[in-house]
C-alpha positions as CSV (number, residue, x, y, z in Angstrom):
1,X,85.5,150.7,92.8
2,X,84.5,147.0,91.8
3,X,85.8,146.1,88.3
4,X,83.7,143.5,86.1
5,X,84.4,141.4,83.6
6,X,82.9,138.4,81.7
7,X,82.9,134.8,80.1
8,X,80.7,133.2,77.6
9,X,80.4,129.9,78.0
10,X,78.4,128.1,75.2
11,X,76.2,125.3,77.5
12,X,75.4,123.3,80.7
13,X,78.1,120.7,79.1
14,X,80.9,122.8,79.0
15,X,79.7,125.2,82.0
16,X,80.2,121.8,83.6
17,X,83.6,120.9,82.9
18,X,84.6,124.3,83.2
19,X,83.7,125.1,86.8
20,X,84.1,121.3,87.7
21,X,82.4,119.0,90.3
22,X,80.9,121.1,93.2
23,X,82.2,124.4,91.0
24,X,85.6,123.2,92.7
25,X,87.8,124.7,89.4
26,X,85.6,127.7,90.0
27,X,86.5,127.9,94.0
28,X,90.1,127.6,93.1
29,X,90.3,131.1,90.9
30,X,88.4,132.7,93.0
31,X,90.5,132.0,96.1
32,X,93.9,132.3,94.4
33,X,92.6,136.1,93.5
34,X,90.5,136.8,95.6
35,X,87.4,137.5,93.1
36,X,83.7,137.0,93.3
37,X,82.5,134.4,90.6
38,X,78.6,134.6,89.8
39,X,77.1,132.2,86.9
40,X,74.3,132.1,85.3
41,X,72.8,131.5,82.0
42,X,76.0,131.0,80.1
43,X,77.6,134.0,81.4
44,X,80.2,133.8,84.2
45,X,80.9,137.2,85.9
46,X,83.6,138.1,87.4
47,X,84.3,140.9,89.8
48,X,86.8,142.2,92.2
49,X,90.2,144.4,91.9
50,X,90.9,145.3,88.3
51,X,94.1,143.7,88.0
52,X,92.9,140.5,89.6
53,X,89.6,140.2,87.8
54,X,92.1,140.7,84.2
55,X,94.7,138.0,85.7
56,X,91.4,135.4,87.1
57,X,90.0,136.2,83.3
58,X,93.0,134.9,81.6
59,X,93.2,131.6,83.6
60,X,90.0,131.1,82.7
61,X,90.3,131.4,78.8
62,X,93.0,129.4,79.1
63,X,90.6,126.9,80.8
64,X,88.2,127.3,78.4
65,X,90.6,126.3,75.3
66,X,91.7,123.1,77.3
67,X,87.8,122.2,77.6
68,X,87.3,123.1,74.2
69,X,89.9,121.3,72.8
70,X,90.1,118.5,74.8
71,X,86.2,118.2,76.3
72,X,88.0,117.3,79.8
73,X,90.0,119.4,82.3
74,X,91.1,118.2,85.9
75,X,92.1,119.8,89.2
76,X,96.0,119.2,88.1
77,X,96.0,121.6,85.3
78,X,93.6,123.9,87.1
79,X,96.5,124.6,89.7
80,X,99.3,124.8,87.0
81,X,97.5,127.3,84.6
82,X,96.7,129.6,87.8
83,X,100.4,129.4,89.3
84,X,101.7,130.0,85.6
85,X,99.3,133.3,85.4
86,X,100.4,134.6,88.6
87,X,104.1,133.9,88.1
88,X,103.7,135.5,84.8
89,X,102.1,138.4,86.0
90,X,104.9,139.2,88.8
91,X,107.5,138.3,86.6
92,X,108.4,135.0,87.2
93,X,109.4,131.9,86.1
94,X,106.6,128.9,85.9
95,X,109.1,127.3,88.9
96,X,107.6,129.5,91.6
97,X,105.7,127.7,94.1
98,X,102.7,129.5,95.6
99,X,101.9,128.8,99.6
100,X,99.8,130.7,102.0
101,X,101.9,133.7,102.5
102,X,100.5,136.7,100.7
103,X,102.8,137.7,98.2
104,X,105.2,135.5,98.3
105,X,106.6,132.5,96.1
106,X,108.8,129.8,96.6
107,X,111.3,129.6,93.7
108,X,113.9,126.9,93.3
109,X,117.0,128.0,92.8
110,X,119.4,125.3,90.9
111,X,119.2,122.9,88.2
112,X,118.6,120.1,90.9
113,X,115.6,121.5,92.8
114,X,114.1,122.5,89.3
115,X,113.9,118.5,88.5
116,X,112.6,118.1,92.0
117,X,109.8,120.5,91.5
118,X,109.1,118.6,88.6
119,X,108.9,115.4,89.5
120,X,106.6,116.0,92.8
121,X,104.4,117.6,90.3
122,X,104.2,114.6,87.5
123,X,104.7,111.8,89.9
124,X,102.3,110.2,92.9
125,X,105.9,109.3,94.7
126,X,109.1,110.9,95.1
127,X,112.5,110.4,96.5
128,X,114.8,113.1,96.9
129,X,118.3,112.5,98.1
130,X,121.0,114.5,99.0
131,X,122.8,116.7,101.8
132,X,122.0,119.1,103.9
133,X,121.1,122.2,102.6
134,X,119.7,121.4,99.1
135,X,116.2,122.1,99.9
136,X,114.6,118.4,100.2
137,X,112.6,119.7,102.7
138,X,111.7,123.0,102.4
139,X,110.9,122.3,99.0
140,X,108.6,119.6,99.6
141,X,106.7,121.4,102.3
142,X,106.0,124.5,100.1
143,X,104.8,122.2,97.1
144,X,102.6,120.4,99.8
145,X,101.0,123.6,100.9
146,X,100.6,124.8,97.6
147,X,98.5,121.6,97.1
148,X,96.4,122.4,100.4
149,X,95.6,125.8,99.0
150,X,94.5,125.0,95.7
151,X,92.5,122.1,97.0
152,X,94.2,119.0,95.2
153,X,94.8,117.7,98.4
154,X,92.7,117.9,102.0
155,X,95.2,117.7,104.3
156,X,99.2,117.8,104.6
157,X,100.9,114.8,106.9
158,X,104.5,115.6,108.3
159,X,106.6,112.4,109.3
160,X,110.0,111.9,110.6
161,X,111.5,109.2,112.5
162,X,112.6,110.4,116.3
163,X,115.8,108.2,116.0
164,X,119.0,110.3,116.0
165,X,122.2,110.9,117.2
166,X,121.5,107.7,119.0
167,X,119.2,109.4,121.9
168,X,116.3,107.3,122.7
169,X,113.1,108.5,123.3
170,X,112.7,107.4,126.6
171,X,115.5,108.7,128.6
172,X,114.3,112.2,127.3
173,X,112.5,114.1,130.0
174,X,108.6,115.3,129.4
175,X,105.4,113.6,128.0
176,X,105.2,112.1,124.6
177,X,104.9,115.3,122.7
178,X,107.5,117.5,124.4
179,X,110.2,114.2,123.6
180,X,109.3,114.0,120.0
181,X,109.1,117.8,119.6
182,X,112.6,118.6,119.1
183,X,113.1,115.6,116.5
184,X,110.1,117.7,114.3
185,X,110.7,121.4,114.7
186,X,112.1,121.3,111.8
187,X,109.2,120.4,109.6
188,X,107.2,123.3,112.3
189,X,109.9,126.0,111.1
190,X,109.6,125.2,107.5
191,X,106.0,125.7,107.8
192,X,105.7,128.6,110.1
193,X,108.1,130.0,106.8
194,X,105.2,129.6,104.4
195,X,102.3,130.9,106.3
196,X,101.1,133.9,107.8
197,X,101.7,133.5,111.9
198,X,98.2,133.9,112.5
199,X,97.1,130.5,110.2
200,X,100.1,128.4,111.7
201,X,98.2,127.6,114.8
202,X,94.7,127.3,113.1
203,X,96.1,124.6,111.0
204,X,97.7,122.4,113.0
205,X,94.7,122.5,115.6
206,X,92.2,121.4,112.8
207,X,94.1,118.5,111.6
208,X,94.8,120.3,108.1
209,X,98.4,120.0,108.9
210,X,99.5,117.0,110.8
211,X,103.0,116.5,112.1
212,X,103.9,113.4,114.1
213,X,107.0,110.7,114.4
214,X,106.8,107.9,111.9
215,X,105.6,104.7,114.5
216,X,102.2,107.2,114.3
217,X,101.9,106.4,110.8
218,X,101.0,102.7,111.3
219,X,97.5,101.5,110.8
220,X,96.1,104.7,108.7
221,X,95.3,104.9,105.3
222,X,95.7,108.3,103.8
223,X,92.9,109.6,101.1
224,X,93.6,113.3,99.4
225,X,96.6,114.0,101.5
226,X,100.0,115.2,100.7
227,X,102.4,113.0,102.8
228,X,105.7,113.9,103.4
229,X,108.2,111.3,105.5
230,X,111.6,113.3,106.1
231,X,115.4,112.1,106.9
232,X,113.7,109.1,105.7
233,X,117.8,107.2,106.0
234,X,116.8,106.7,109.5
235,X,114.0,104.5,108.4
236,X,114.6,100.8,108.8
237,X,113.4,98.7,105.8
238,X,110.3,97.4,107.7
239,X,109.4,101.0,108.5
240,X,109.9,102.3,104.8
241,X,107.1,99.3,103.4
242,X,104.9,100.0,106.8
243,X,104.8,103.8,105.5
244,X,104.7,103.5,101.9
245,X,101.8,101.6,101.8
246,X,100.2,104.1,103.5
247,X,99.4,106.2,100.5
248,X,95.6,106.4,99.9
249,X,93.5,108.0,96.5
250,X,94.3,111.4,95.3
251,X,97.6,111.4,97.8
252,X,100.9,112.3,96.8
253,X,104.0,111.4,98.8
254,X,107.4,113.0,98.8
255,X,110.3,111.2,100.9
256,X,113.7,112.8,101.7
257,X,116.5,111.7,103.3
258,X,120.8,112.2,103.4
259,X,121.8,108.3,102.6
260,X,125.3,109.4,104.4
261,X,123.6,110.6,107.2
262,X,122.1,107.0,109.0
263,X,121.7,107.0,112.7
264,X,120.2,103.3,113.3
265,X,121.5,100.8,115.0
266,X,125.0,99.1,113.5
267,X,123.4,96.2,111.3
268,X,120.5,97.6,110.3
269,X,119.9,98.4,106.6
270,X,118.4,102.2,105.8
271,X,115.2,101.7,104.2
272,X,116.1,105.0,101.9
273,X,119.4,102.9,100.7
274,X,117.3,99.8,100.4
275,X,113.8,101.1,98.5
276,X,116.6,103.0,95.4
277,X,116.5,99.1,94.2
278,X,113.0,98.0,95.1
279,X,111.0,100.7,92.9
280,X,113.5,101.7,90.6
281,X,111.6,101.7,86.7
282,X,108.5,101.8,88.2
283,X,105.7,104.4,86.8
284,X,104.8,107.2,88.9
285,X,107.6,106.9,91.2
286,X,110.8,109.5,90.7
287,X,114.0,109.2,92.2
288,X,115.7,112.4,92.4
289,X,119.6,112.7,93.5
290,X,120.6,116.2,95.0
291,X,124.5,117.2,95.3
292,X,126.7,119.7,96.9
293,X,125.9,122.1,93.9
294,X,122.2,122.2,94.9
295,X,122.8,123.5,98.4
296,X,121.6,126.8,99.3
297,X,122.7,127.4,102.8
298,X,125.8,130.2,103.9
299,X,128.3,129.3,101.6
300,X,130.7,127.1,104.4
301,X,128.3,124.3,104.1
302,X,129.0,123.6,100.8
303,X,132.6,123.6,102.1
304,X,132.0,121.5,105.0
305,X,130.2,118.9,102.6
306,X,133.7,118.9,100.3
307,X,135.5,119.0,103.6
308,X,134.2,115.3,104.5
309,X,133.7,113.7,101.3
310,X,137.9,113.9,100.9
């Protein structure tokens, strides 16, 4: 049986910061709980599940006091209210990353990744640096998709270099795509991770998820995307400026990278070492430093890091 529920909402001026531009704010409660949302004449009505249409109705008051007190409200804090509901409502922590597989959260799981979290959520460019195994990547991918389903963003780009282990992209047998597919599976198994199999393929054939080698970066601008440039060490200077300024309005960008993991060429300086100086102190940019107590793999690779840092 549908359950109903209701919302007063005093005029046209505050109905309108309420449900925002397009009734986007209104779009984003009603796909994160899968409600129906009707308005009219002050009243918004919602109905669905009981227990979604009660959790949807809290996010909503709590909307309301922000327009109320404030006269403003933006897609930001939209997204943060309704992950803080949810993660309340399941018993979790205001840490837990929502992506597009049903039921399930992404939660970090040290002091380090917390800060990471953090940062990619209060700054338009990160840098997160560490070993193997903290969670640079994973992490990033699920706050990207997160971004994608609440609609801060349009689309999610995946980069990564195809430089490593010193094997050159020519001498590798196949067209273009089956030589640089080994260098990016794994920004394809972090996402197939994070989404229902059925939606993996859907994705990526529409362009809402985009995963390519870095020298495809050149020459775009990126508006409303969430950008994400992985074991950015094996960037070369040139390459890290070429991509930064790639960032275009409303687009966030994460970069991660292992600075004692560089494959280039001897004599040439790792854009990740060389961009910690550059933007250092400079607002809206976060540089977040990962250690062997952030990693979350089997328990050896924590002792394999210790192992070669002796």
């Amino acid at each position: 049986m549908t359950y109903q529920n209701t919302i007063n909402v005093k005029d046209d001026s505050e109905a309108a910061i309420l449900y925002g531009s397009h009734d986007r704010h209104l779009r984003l409660v009603r796909d994160a709980f899968r409600i129906q949302l009707v308005a009219r004449q002050g009243l918004l009505k919602l109905e669905g599940e009981k227990e979604q249409v009660d959790t949807s109705k809290e996010v909503l008051d709590r909307l309301l006091e922000i327009v109320r007190s404030t006269g403003k409200l933006d897609m930001a804090e939209v997204e943060q209210i309704i992950i803080e509901t949810k993660c309340a409502a399941a018993g979790e922590d205001n840490q837990a990353i929502d992506t597009f597989k049903k039921g399930s959260f992404v939660k970090s799981k040290t002091d380090g990744q917390r800060k990471y979290i953090d940062a990619i959520r209060n700054n338009d460019l990160v840098f997160c640096i560490g070993p193997a195994g903290t969670g640079k990547t994973y992490l990033a991918v699920a706050m990207a998709l997160s971004a994608l389903k609440c609609g801060r963003v349009k689309k999610i780009v995946l980069a990564r270099p195809a430089v490593e282990a010193g094997e050159k992209l020519g001498y590798l047998p196949g067209d273009i795509k089956a030589k640089v597919n080994p260098y990016l599976r794994p920004l394809y198994d972090a996402i197939a991770d994070m989404i229902d199999v059925g939606y993996v393929k859907k994705y990526l054939e529409s362009d809402l998820i985009e995963i390519l080698p870095l020298a495809y970066m050149r020459g775009r601008t990126l508006n409303n995307a969430f950008i994400i440039l992985d074991e950015a060490q094996n960037c070369t200077v040139k390459q890290m400026k070429t991509f930064l300024t790639r960032l275009g309005h409303g687009s966030k960008v994460v970069v991660t990278g292992d600075i004692t993991q560089v494959d280039l060429s001897s004599g040439e300086v790792s854009g990740l070492i060389d961009v910690q100086d550059r933007l250092v102190n400079i607002d809206n940019i976060a540089f977040i430093y990962l250690t062997k107590c952030d990693i979350v793999r089997h328990k050896l690779v924590q002792d394999i890091v210790d192992a070669y840092e002796q």
